[in-house]
C-alpha distance (Angstrom), angle and dihedral (degrees) to the residues before:
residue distance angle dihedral
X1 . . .
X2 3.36 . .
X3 4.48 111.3 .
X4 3.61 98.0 -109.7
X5 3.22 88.7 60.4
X6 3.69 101.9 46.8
X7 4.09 79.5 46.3
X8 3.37 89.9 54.6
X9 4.02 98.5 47.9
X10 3.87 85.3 43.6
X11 4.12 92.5 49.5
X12 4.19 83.2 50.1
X13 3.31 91.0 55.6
X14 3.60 114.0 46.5
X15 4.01 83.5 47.8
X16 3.43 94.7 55.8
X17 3.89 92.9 43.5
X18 4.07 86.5 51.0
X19 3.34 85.8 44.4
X20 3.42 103.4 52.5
X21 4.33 83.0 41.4
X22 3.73 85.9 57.5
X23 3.72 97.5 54.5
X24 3.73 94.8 44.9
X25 4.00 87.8 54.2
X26 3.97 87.0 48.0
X27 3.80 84.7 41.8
X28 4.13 86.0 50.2
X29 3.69 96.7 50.1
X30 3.75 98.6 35.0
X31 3.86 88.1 64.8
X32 4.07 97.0 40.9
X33 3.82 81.7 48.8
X34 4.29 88.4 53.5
X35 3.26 85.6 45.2
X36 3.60 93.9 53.8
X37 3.59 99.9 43.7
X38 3.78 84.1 52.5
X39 3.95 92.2 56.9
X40 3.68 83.1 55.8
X41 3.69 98.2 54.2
X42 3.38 89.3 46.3
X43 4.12 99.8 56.0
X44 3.74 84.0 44.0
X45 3.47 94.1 55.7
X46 3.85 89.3 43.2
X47 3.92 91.6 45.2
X48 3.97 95.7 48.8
X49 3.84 90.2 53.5
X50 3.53 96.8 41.6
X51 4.25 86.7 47.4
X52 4.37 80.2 43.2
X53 3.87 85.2 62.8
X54 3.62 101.2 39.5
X55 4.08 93.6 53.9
X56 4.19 86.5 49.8
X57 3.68 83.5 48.5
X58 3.66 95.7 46.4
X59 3.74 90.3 44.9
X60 3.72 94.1 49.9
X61 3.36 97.2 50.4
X62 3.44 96.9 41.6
X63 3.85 105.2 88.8
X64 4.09 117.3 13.4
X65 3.91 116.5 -120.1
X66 3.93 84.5 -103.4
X67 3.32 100.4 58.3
X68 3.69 95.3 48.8
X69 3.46 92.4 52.9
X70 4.28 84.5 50.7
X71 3.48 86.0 60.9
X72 3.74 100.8 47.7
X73 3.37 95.4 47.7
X74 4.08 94.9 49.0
X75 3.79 84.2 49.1
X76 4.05 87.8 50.1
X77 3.38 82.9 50.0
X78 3.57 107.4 47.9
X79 3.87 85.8 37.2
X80 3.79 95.4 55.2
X81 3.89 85.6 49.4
X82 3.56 93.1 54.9
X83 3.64 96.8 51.9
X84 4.09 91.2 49.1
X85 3.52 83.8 60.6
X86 3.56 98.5 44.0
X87 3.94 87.8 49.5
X88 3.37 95.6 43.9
X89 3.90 89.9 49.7
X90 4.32 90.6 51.3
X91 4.34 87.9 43.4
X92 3.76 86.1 54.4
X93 3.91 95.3 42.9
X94 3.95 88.7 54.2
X95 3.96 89.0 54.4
X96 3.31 111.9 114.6
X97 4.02 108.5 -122.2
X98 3.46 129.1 -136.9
C-alpha cells in the first residue's frame, strides 16, 4: 500500500472516531439538558399549584362569612330601596292628572 493511502485510511478513521466522540458528547448533554428542562416543568407544575392554593387561601380568608353577609344584606337593602322608588315613580306616572 502505497502511504497516501494508509494516510488516507488513517485520516478516515480518526474522523470518524471524533466523530462518533462528538455525537456521544452531544448525545450526553442533549439528555442532561431533557432532563433539565424536565426539572423545570416539574417546579412549575409544583409552583402553579402551590400559587393555585395560596389565591383560594387568600380568597377565603379574605372577608369572614359575616361580613359578606353585611354586605349582601346592605345591598338588599339599598336595592329594595331603589326599586320602591322606581315603583313608586311608574304608580305615579300611570295616575291620571288633572
Amino acid at each position: 500500500m502505497e502511504t497516501s493511502a494508509i494516510i488516507a485510511i488513517f485520516l478516515t478513521t480518526v474522523g470518524g472516531l471524533v466523530t462518533a466522540v462528538v455525537m456521544y458528547l452531544l448525545a450526553q448533554k442533549d439528555a442532561r439538558q431533557a432532563e433539565q428542562i424536565k426539572d423545570l416543568y416539574d417546579k412549575h407544575n409544583n409552583d402553579a399549584e402551590r400559587l393555585q392554593k395560596l389565591e383560594l387561601d387568600v380568597a377565603k380568608n379574605n372577608y369572614s362569612k359575616d361580613e359578606i353577609n353585611s354586605m349582601f344584606t346592605d345591598m338588599k337593602k339599598y336595592l329594595d330601596g331603589r326599586f320602591e322608588r322606581l315603583e313608586k315613580f311608574f304608580d305615579d306616572a300611570r295616575k291620571p292628572q288633572i
